[in-house]
C-alpha positions in Angstrom: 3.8 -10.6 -4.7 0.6 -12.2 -4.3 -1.0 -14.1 -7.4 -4.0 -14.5 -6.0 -4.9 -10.5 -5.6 -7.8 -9.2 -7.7 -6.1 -7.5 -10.4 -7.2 -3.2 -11.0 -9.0 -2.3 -14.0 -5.9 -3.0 -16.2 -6.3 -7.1 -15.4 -2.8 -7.4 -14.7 -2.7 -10.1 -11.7 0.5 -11.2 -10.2 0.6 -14.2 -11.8 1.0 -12.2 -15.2 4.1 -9.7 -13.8 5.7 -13.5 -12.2 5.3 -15.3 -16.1 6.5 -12.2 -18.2 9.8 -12.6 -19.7 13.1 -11.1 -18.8 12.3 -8.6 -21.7 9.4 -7.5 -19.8 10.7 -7.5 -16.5 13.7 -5.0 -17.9 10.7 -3.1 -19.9 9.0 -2.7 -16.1 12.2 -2.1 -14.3 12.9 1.0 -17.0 9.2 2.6 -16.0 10.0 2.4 -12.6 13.6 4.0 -12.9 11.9 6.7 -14.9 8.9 7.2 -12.2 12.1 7.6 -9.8 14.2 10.4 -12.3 11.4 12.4 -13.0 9.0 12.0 -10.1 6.0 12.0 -12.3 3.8 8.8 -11.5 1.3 8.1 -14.0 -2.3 9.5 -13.6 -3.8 6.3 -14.8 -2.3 4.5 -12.4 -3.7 6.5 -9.2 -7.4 5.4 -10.5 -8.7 2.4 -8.7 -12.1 -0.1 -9.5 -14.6 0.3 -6.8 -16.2 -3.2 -6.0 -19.0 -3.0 -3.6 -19.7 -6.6 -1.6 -22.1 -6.7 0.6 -22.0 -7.5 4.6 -23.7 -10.3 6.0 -26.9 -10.7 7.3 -27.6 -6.9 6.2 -29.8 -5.3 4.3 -29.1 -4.5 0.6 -31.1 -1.3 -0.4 -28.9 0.7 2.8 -25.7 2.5 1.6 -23.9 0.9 5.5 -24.5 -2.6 4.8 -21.9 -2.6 1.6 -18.3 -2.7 2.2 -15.7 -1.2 -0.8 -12.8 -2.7 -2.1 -10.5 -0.6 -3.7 -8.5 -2.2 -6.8 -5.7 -0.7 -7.7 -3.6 -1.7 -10.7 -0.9 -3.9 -9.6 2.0 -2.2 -11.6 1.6 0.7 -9.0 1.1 -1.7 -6.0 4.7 -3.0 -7.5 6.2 -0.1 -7.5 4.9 1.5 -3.8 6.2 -1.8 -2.8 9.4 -1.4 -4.3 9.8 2.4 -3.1 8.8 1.7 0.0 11.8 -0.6 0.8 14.1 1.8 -0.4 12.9 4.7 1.7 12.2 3.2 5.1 15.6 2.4 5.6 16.9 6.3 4.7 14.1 7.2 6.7 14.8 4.9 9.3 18.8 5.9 9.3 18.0 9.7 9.0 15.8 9.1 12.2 13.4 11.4 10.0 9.8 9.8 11.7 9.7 10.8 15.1 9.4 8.0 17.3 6.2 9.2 18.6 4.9 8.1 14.9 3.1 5.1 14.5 0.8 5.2 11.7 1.9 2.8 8.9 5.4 1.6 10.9 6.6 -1.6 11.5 6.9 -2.7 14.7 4.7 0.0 15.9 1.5 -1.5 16.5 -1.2 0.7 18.2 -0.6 -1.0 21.9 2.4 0.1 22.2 1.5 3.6 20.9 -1.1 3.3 24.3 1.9 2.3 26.6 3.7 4.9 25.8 0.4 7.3 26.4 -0.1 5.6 29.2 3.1 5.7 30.9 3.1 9.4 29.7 0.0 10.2 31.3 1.2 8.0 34.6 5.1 9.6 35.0 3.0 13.4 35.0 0.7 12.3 37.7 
């Protein structure tokens, strides 16, 4: 984890989560166990701080010059982190993605996604 992230609305940063005690660490590990059993993640923790900075060299009173950041709280970065790892491998094993997807995959960056078009498109001509 980063430390150096903006922290959500919360003002948890990563340095906070990497100084807590073992306590805390067991406290976090229990919510995320319980997100996992019950498959109910908390509502508060879908709601992000919208920071608007503003692009260079353009003007500021024009709703296209600004670009938005999104802050999330960090706990649920954490745990989408955490989840992740532990489904990509079932996913990866169950051969659930087809390998046609490349949205979001490692390894799958969009040229190759263009060779494969492209060699689609070449092998029906």
């Amino acid at each position: 984890m980063r430390t150096k992230n903006a922290p959500g609305y919360d003002l948890i940063t990563g340095r906070i989560l990497k100084e807590l005690p073992e306590v805390g660490l067991r406290a976090i590990t229990l919510i995320f166990n319980s997100i996992m059993r019950t498959a109910y993640f908390p509502a508060r923790w879908k709601v992000s701080q919208i920071i608007t900075i503003l692009k260079p060299g353009k003007p500021a009173d024009e709703v296209t010059s600004c670009r938005l950041i999104s802050l999330l709280p960090i706990l649920s970065k954490l745990f989408e982190k955490l989840f992740l790892t532990r489904l990509q491998p079932f996913l990866h094993e169950q051969r659930t993605i087809p390998d046609h997807q490349f949205g979001f995959r490692q390894k799958h960056a969009t040229i190759e996604q263009v060779h494969r078009v492209t060699n689609a498109i070449t092998e029906a001509l």
